[in-house]
C-alpha positions as YAML, in Angstrom:
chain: A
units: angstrom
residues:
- id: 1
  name: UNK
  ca: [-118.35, 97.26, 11.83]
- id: 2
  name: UNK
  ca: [-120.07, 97.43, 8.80]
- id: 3
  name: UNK
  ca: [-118.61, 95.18, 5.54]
- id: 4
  name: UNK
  ca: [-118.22, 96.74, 1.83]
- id: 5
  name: UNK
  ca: [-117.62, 96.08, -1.20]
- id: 6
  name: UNK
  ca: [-115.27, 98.74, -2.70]
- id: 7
  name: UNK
  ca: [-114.49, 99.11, -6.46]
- id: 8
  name: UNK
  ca: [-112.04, 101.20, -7.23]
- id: 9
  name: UNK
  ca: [-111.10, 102.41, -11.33]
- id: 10
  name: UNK
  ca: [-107.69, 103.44, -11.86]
- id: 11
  name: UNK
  ca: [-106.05, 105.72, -15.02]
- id: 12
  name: UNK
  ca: [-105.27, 103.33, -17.82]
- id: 13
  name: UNK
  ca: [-101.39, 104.90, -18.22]
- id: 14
  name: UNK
  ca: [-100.65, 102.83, -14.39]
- id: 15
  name: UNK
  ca: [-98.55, 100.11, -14.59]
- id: 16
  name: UNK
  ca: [-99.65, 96.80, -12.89]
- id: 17
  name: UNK
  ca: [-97.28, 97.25, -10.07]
- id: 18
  name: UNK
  ca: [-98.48, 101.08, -9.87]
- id: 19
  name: UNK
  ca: [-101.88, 99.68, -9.27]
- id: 20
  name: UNK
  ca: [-100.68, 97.35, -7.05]
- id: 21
  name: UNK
  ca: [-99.09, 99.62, -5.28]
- id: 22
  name: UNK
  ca: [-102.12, 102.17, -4.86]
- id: 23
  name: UNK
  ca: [-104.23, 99.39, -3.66]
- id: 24
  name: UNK
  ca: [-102.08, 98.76, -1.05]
- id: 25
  name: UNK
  ca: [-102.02, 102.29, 0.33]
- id: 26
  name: UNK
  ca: [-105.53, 101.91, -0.14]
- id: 27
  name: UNK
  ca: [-105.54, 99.08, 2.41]
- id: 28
  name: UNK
  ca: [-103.17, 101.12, 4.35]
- id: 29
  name: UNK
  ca: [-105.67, 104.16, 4.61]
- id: 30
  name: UNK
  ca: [-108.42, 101.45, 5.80]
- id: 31
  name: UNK
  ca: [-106.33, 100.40, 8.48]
- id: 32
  name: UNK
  ca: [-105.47, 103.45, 9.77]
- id: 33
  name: UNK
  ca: [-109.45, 104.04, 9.91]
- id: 34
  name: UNK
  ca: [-109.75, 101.24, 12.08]
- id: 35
  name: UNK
  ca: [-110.79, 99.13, 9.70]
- id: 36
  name: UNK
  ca: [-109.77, 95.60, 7.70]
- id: 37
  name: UNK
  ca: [-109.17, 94.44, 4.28]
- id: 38
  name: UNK
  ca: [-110.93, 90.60, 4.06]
- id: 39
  name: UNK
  ca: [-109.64, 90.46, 0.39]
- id: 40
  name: UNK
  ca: [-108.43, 92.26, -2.88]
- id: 41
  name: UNK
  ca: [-109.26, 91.13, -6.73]
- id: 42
  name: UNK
  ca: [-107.20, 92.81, -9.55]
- id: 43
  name: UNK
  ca: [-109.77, 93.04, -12.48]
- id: 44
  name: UNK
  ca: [-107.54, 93.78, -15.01]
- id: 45
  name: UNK
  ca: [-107.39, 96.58, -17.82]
- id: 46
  name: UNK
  ca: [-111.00, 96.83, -19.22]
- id: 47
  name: UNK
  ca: [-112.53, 99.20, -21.84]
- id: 48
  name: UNK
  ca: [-114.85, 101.89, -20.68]
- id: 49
  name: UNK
  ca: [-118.43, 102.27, -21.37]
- id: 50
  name: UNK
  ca: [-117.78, 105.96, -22.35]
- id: 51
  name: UNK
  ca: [-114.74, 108.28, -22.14]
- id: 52
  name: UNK
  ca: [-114.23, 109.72, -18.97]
- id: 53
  name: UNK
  ca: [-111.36, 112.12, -18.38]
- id: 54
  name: UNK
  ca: [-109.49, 111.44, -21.86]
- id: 55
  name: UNK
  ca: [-109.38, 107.49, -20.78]
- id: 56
  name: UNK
  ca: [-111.06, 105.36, -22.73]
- id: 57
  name: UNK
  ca: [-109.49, 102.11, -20.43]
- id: 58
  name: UNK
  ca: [-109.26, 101.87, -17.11]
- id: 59
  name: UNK
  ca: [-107.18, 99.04, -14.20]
- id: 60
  name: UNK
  ca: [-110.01, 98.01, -11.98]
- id: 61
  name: UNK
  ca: [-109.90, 97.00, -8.42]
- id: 62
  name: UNK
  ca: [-112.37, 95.37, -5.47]
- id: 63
  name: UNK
  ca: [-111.72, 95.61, -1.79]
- id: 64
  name: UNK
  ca: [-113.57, 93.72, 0.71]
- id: 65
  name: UNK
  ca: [-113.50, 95.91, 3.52]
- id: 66
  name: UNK
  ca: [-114.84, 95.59, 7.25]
- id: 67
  name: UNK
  ca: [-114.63, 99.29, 8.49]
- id: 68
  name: UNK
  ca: [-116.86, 101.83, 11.30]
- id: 69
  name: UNK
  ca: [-119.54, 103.16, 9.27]
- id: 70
  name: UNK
  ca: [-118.75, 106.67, 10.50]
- id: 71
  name: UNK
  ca: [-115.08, 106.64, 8.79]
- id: 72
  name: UNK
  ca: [-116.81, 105.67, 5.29]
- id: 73
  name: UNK
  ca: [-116.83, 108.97, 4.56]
- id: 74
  name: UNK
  ca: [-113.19, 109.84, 5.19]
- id: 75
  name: UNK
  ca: [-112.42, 106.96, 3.22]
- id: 76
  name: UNK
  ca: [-114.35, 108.44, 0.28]
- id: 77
  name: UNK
  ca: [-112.90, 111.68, 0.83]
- id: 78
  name: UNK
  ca: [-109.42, 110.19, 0.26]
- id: 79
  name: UNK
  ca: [-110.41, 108.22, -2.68]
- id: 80
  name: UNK
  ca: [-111.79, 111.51, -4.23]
- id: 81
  name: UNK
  ca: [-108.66, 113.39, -3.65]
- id: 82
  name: UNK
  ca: [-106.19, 110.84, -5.43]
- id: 83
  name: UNK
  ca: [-105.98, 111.93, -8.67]
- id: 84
  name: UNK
  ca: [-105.33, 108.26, -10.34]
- id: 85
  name: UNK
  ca: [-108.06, 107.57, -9.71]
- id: 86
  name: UNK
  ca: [-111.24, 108.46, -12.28]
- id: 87
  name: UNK
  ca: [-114.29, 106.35, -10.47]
- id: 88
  name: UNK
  ca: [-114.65, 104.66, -6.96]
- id: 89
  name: UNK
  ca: [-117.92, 102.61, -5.73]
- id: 90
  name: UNK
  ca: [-118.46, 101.52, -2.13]
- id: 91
  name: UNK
  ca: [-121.34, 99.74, -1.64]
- id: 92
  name: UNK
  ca: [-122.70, 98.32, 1.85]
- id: 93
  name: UNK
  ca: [-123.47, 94.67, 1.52]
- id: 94
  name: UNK
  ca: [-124.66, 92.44, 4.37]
- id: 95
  name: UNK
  ca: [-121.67, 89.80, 4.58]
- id: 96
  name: UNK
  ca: [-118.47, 89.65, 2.84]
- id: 97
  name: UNK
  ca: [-117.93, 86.59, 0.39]
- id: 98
  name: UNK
  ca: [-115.22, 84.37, 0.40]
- id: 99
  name: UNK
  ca: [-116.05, 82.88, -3.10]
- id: 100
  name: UNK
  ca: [-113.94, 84.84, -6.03]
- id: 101
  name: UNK
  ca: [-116.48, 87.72, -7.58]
- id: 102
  name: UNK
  ca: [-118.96, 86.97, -10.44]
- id: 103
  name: UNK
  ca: [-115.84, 89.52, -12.76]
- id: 104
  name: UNK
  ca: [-112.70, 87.24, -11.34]
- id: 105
  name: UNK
  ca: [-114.97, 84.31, -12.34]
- id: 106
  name: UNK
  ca: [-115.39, 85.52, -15.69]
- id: 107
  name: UNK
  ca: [-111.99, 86.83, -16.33]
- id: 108
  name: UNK
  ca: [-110.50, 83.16, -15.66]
- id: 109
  name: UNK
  ca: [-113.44, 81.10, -18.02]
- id: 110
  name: UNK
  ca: [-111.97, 84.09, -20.93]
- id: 111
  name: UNK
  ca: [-108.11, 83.18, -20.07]
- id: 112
  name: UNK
  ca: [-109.31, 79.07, -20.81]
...
């Protein structure tokens, strides 16, 4: 099993529960691979370096994910065929964290 960290950018017209709910068939689609979701982190509604398909916001998301390195790329190919959405990232990493990300960090020092 290899472990990744998955970041996945939703449309900005999604609700909250709409991404919630797409992250969850998300984690559905890597347990059907034979994979496992370690944890999920709900970024929030940030602003967009640059437009990118008439959005200029976008709900992002971050699986940790344990999952055969030969299914990564069906797991891509599903992400690419969703059309909500507009840019995914999965990047191999060496061991998955249990400490909140450096963006979850950040987004609770802004809400104090």
């Amino acid at each position: 099993m290899a472990f990744y960290e998955s970041v996945l950018v939703f449309r900005q017209d999604l609700t909250d529960a709409q991404v919630r709910d797409k992250a969850a068939k998300f984690a559905d689609i890597i347990k059907e691979l034979k994979g496992s979701v370690k944890a999920t982190e709900f970024w929030g509604l940030k602003n967009l370096a640059y437009i990118i398909r008439k959005n200029r916001k976008a709900h992002y998301v971050m699986l940790n994910v344990s999952l055969p390195g030969e299914q990564l790329a069906e797991f891509e190919r599903r992400e690419r065929i969703d059309e909500d959405i507009i840019r995914f990232l999965n990047v191999r990493v060496e061991a998955l964290s249990d400490k909140p990300s450096i963006m979850m960090k950040k987004n609770t020092e802004e809400a104090e």
